[in-house]
N, C-alpha and C positions, 0 to 999 in steps of 0.2 A: 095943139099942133104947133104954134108959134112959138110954147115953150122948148119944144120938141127937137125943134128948128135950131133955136137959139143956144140951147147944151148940145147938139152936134157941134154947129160953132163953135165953140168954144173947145171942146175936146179935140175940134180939129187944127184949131190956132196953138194949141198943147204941143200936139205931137210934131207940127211943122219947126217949131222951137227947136223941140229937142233933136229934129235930122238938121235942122240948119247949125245949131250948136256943137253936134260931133261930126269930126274931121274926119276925112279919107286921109287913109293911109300912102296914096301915091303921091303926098306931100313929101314925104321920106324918099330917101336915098338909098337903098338897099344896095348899089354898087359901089358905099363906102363906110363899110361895118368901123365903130370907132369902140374901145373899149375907155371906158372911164373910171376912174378912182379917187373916191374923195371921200369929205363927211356933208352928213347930209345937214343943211343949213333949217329944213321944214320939211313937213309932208304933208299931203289928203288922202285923205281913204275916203275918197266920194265917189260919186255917179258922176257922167258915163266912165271914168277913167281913175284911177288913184294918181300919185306923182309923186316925186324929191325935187326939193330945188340941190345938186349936187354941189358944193363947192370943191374944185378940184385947184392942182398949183395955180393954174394961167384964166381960170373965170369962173363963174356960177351957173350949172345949165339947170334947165327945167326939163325934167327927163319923166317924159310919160310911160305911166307903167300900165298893166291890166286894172279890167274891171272890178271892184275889192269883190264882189263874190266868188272870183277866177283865186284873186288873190290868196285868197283864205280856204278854198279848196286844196291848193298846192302846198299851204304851210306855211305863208308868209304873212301873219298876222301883223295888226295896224301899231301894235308896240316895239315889233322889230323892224319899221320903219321912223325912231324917234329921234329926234334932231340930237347931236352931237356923235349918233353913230357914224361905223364908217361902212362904207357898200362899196361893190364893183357893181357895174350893169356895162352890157353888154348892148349895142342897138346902131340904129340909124340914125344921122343928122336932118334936119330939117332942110329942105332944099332951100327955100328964103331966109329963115329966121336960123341966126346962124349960134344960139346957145338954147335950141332944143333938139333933142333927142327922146325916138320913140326906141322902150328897151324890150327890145326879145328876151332878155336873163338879166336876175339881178343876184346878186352874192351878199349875203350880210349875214355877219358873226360865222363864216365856215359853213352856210347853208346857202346852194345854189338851185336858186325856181326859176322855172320856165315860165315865161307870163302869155308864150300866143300858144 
């Protein structure tokens, strides 16, 4: 029983992690679409979320993409997101932190995916 107890715990300190780790989306700005173009400096193809650090003329944003499973359904595989490319994305500003952007569309190599 006390084991029993004890791995509930623990699965439930897991999961609180993982909702306290991913972000609502009402951190964004949806009433000020920005479009951005640059090369990408890095990227992750991780959980919850993949990313680019973009470098564009005037800074470096870190622009959150989709889930790579979303990712990779759509046709946006983890090698046509590799540094020295160049992308367009399409997205929202972060209302506080003012070099991220969450992106609804990314563009790379003449291929445009939806990521929500």
């Amino acid at each position: 029983m006390k084991r029993s107890l004890a791995v509930a715990f623990v699965l439930s300190l897991g999961a609180a992690a993982t909702a306290f780790a991913h972000h609502g989306w009402s951190e964004y700005d949806a009433d000020k679409p920005l479009t951005l173009t640059g090369t990408i400096a890095e990227s992750g193809y991780s959980q919850p979320h993949g990313h680019v650090e973009l470098k564009t003329a005037d800074k470096t944003w870190h622009v959150v993409l989709a889930p790579p499973s979303r990712m990779e359904s759509r046709g946006l595989a983890r090698d046509a997101l590799a540094a020295g490319g160049q992308a367009t994305v399409y997205g929202y500003p972060h209302r506080s932190k003012g070099t991220e952007l969450r992106a609804e569309r990314i563009t790379v190599k003449d291929k445009t995916v939806e990521l929500r």
